[in-house]
N, C-alpha and C positions, 0 to 999 in steps of 0.2 A: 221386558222393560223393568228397569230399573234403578235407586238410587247408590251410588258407592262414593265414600270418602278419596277413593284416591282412582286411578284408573289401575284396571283390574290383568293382570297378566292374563294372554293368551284370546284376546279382542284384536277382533281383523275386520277391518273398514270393508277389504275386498269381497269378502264371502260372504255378504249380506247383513251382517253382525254391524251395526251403528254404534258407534259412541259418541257424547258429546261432551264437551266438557263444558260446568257450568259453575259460574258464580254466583250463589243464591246469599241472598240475605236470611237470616236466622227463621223469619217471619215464614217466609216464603220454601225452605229447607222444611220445615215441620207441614207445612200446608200440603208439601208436594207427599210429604209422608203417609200420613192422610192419604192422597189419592192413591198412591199407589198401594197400600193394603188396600181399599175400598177394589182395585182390579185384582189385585192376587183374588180377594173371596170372590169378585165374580169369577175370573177362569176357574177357579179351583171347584166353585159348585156348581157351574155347570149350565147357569146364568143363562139370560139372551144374550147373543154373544153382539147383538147393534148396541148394548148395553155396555158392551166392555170396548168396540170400538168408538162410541160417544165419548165414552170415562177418556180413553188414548191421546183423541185426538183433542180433548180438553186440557191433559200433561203437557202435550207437543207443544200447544198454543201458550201455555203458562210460563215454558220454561224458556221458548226462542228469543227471548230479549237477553235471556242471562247466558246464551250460550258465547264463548269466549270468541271462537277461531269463526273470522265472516264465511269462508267456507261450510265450515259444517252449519253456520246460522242458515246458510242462503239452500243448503239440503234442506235442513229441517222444514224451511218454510213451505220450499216442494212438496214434502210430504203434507204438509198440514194441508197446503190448496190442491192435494190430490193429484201433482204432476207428478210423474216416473223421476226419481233419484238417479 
């Protein structure tokens, strides 16, 4: 999981790989920044990992308002309430 400026070459919906694309406000852009260093150092050191999927499913919930395309909103939300994508 990840933040990127633009979508990133060689991201494929089918083979499990998600993207979403999201309109964040500035506020909101740095906040999510924040979280996601705060997961990079849990996977990286080795963390509890119910600790890193808390942090995840905390991004998921943050960001599904700003996701653009209702389709991939109405995945995300799947995922966030634990139904199969």
């Amino acid at each position: 999981m990840f933040l990127a400026s633009k979508k990133l070459e060689g991201t494929n919906t089918k083979g499990g790989d998600l993207s979403f694309e999201c309109l964040l406000p500035l506020d909101v852009y740095w906040a999510m920044e924040k979280l996601f260093k705060d997961l990079e150092y849990l996977t990286a050191s080795g963390e509890d990992q119910v600790q890193a999927l808390e942090l995840t499913h905390k991004i998921m919930k943050k960001i599904a308002t700003y996701v653009v395309g209702e389709k991939e909103r109405v995945v995300l939300k799947e995922l966030i309430d634990g139904k199969s994508a």
